[in-house]
N, C-alpha and C positions, 0 to 999 in steps of 0.2 A: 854630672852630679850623681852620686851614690846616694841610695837609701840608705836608716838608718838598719843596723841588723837585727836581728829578732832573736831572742836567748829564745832556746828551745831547751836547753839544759841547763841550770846551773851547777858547781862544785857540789851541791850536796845531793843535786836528783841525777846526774851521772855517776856519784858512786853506787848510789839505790840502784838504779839502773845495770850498772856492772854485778852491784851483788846478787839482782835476782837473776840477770843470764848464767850466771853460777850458780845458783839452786836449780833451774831449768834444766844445764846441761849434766849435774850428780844425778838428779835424778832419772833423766833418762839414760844415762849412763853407769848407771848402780852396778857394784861387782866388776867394774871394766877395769884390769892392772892396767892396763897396754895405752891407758889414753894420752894426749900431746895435744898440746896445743902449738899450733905456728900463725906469729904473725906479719901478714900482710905486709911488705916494705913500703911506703913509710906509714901509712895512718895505721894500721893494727895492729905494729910494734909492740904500743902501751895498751890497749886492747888483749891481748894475748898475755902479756905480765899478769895484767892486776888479775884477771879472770883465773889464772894459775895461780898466782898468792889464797886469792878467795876460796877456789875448788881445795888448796890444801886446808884451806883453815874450818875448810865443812869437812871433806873425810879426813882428814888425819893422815894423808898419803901425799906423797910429794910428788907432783905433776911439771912433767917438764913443759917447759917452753923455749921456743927456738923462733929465728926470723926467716922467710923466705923472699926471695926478691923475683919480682917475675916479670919484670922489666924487655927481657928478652925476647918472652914468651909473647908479646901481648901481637895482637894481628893489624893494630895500626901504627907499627914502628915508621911507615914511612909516609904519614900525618902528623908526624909529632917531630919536636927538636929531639938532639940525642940523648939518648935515654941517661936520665940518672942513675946510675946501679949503685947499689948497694949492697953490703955482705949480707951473704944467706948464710945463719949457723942452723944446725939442725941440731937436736938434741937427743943422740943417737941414732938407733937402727930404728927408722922407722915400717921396716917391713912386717907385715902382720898387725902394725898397731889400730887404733878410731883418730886419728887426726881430726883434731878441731881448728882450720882455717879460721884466721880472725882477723877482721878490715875493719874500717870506721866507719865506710858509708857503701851500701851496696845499689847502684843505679842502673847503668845497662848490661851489667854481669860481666862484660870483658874482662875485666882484672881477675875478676874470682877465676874465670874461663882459665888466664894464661895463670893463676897459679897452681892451678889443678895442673896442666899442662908442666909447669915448674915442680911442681911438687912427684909428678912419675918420673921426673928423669932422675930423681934420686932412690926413688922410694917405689912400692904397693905396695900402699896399706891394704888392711881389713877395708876401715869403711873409712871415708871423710865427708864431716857435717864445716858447716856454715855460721860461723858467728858473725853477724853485724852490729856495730850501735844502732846506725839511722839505716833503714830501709825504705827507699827513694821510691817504692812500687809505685808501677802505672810508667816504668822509662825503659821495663827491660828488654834488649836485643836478644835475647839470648835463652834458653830456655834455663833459668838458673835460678832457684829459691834458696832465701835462707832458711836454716834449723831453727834459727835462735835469732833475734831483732828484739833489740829492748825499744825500738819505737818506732812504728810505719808510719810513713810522711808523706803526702800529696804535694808535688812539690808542680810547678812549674821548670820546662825543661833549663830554661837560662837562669836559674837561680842556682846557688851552690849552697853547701854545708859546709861548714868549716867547724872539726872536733879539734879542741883544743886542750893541754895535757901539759899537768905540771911537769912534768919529765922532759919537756921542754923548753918549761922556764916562764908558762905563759900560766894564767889559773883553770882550771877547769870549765870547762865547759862547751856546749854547743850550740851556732850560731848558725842563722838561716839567713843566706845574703843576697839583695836582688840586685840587678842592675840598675 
């Protein structure tokens, strides 16, 4: 027997949500030409989009976005079945740029870990920040913080988040699911 799940976002406090981690990251990134956003194969994908539609529609400057997949990278390939990959496009030369990492849910940092790790073998940037939606704090292995979390969540370790995104056909939103 499943529980029932718990909306923790709906369609309209997930785009609130996306809008202000895009006032958060203009403004701490004022003056930046060089910024990028990459997201996360597969939940930061649409993460990394909307955040780049919104960053252009505050300054007036077109931010690229790109996917990174870091499947490869990750340190427990041989825990897991075989890895799904997925294209990584990059959106340029990201040498010298602020790379902004974008995922949907940040929990014991491995992922972030192996996309940093993904992310040097094409690239050193200047600097790279952390975008998450849900911020899982209190699970992480890793010493790994995010920049930017539009919502820190206490979750229990067996419970999952499931961000959900019209660009995949389902409605917006984010759900909290227990066993």
């Amino acid at each position: 027997m499943t529980a029932t799940p718990t909306v923790l976002m709906n369609a309209h406090a997930l785009r609130l949500a996306v809008s202000r981690m895009a006032h958060e990251i203009a403004e701490r990134n004022a003056g930046n030409s060089r910024l990028v956003l990459l997201g996360v194969q597969k939940g930061g994908v649409h993460l990394a989009a909307r955040l780049a539609r919104e960053l252009e529609r505050l300054t007036h400057h077109p931010v690229p976005a790109g996917q990174l997949d870091a499947s490869l990278h990750r340190d427990d390939l041989h825990q897991r079945p075989a890895p799904d990959i997925r294209p990584t496009n990059l959106p340029g030369d990201l040498n010298g740029a602020t790379v902004i990492l974008a995922d949907d849910v940040l929990f014991s940092g491995r992922t972030a870990r192996a996309a940093l790790d993904a992310l040097h073998d094409f690239a050193r940037p200047d600097r790279v920040q952390l975008a998450v939606l849900i911020d899982r704090h209190g699970h992480r292995q890793l010493p790994i913080q995010a920049d930017y979390a539009a919502r820190k969540l206490d979750t229990r370790p067996e419970q999952r988040v499931d961000v959900h995104w019209t660009e995949d056909g389902r409605e917006d939103g984010v759900l909290l699911l227990a066993p």
